[in-house]
N, C-alpha and C positions, 0 to 999 in steps of 0.2 A: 539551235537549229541553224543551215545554213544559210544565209540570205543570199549565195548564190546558186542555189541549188536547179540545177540541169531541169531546164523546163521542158524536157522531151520525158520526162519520167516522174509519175505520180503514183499515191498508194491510193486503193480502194478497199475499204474495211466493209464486206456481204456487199458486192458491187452489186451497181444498180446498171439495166444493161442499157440504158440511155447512156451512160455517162461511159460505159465501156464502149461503146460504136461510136461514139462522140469523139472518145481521145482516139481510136480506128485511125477514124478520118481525117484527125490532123495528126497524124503519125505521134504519138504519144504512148511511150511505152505502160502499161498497168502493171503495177504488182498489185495485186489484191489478197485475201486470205476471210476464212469465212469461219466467224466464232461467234457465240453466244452474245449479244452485246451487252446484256442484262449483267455478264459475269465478269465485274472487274478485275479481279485476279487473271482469269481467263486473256485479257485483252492485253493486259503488260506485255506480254513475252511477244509478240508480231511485233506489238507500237515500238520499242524498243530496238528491237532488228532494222524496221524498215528507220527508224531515224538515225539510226547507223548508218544505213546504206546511203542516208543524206536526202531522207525523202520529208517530205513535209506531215505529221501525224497531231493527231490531237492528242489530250492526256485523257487517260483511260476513262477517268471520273466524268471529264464532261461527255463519250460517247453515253457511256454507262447511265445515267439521269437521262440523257434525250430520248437515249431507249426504252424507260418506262412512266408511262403516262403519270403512274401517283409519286413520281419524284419528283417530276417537273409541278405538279400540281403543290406537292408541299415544299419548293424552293420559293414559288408564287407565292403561297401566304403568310410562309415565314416571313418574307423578307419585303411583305407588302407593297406587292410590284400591284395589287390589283385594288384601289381603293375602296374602302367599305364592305370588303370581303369580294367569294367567287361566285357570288350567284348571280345569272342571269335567268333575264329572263323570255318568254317564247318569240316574242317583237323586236328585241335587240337585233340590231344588222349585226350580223356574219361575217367576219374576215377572214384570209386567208393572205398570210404575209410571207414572201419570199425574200431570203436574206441573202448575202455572199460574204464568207468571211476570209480574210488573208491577216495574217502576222496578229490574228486577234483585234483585228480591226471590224468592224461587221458594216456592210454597204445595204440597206433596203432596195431590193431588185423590183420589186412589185407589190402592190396593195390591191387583192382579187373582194369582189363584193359575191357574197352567198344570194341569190335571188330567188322569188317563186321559181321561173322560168329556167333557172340555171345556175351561171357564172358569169360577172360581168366584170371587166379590166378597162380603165383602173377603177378602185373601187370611188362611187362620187362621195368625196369627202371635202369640210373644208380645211382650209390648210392647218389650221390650229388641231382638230382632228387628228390629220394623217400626222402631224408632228408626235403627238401624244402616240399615237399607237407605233410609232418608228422607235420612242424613245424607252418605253416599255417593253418593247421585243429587244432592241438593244442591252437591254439593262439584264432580262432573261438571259441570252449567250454570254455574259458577261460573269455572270451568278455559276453558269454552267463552267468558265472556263472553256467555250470553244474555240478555237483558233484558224481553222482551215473546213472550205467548204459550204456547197450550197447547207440549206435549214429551212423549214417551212413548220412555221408557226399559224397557229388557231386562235382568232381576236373576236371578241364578241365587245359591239360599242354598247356601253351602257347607260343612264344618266348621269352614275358617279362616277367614270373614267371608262377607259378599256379593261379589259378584264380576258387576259389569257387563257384559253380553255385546252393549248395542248401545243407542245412541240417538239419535233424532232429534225434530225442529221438527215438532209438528203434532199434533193430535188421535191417538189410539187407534183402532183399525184397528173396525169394526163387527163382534161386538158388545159390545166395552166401555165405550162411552158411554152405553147400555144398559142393560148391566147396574149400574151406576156411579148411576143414575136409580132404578132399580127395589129395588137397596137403601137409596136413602135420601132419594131424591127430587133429586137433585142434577141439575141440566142442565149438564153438560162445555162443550156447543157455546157455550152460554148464557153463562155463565161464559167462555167466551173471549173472545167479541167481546166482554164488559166488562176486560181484561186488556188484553187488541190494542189498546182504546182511552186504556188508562192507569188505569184505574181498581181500586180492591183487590176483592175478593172473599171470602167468607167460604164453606168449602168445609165441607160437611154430614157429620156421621158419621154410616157406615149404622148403622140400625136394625132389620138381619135380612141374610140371607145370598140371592144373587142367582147364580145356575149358569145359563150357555149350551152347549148342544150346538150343532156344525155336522153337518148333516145332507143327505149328499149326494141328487141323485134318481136315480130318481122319488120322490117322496112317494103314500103311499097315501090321504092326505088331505088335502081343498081347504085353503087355506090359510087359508078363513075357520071350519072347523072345529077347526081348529088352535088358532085361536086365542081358542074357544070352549070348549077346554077347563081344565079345573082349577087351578090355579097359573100358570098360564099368563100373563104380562104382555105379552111380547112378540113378534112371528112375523116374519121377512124369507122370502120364498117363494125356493125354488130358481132358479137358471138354468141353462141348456143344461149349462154347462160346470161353473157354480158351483155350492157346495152353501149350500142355507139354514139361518136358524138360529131357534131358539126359547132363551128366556129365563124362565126359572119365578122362582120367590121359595121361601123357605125360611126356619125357626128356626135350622138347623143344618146345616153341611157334611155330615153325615151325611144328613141328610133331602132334603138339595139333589143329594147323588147318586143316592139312591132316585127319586125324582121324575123327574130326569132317565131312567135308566134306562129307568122304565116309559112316560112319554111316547116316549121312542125306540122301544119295542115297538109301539107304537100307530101311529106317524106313518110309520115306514120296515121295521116287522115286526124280528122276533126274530132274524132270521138273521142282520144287516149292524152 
């Protein structure tokens, strides 16, 4: 692979269109191509092209595993990345780890915590903790052979270690990019397309705590009232089907769940 490779031009393997408006914006050209990713054979024939044209690509294998949940699942207990086997159980906190990888280097972007109430950034861990679960999502992409590109892994803390429950190639589902920004000013998307393109990254520590509610509708409030309110950083409005979400800031997970709370009184009432 080139290690000077023309950072105006990256590959997108079944783009994600964050990350296509993302590279838009900072004039970044996309090759992308859209293939089964479950089908290693299938995958060769682009990843090979586009690493000709001197773009940065992964090897087929490691997309091919991130794409299917019971691969990742059996790379995890073969090789005993999860101690004392994979079960967890219904009390275990929740993670949700954002990675960024260049030259096969892997950088932790974000440690998100699963809550009642939502999603809370960073996750409150102590540092022995968030070590451990860095070190085992590391040791994952490593097993996979990934090289290039955000990743967003599933971490469930247990008594006997962390314990992996799922990962894959590609940005954090909305709103963890988000929230990821709103603690500490960090752009995920931003930060990718410089990773996609080969380039390192220096990934920000939050300076305050970031909670998203998903809030199904109807909403009792327009969305530009919404987000007119108090703490308030960020709003995605509902759809038909889908429910939307709001994103406050906060000193304290304590105060990031009060906030939350009471904006959810406001937006969708007391009852739901």
């Amino acid at each position: 692979m080139k290690e000077d490779n023309d950072v105006r031009r990256i590959f997108l393997l079944n783009p994600d269109q964050r990350l296509v408006r993302e590279a838009a914006h900072a004039g970044v050209q996309v090759r992308s191509v859209r293939v089964d990713a479950t089908d290693e054979a299938a995958l060769r024939a682009p990843l090979r092209e586009a690493a000709e044209a001197g773009l940065c690509v992964n090897p087929a294998r490691a997309l091919r595993v991130l794409s299917d949940p019971a691969a990742v699942q059996r790379l995890v207990r073969d090789n005993r990345l999860s101690p004392g086997g994979t079960q967890v159980a219904p009390g275990d906190l929740r993670l949700t780890v954002e990675t960024l990888s260049v030259h096969g280097m892997h950088q932790t972007a974000g440690i998100t915590a699963v809550t009642p109430y939502g999603l809370l950034h960073p996750a409150p861990l102590t540092d022995d903790t968030a070590a451990e679960v860095r070190a085992v999502v590391t040791a994952l992409l490593d097993l996979t052979g990934y090289q290039y590109g955000p990743a967003h892994t599933s971490v469930a803390v247990t008594p006997r270690g962390p314990v992996i429950t799922g990962s894959r190639a590609g940005l954090g589902d909305d709103p963890v990019p988000e929230l990821v920004k709103v603690a500490g000013g960090f752009d995920l998307a931003a930060a990718a397309i410089e990773v996609l393109a080969g380039r390192l990254v220096d990934a920000v520590r939050p300076n305050r705590f970031a909670a998203a509610a998903l809030l199904s509708p109807p909403w009792r409030m327009k969305t530009t009232d919404v987000g007119g309110l108090p703490h308030v950083r960020h709003v995605t409005p509902p759809e038909a089907l889908r429910p939307g979400h709001l994103v406050v800031h906060a000193d304290s997970p304590e105060g990031a769940a009060r906030r939350v709370a009471s904006l959810k009184d406001l937006v969708v009432g007391d009852d739901r």
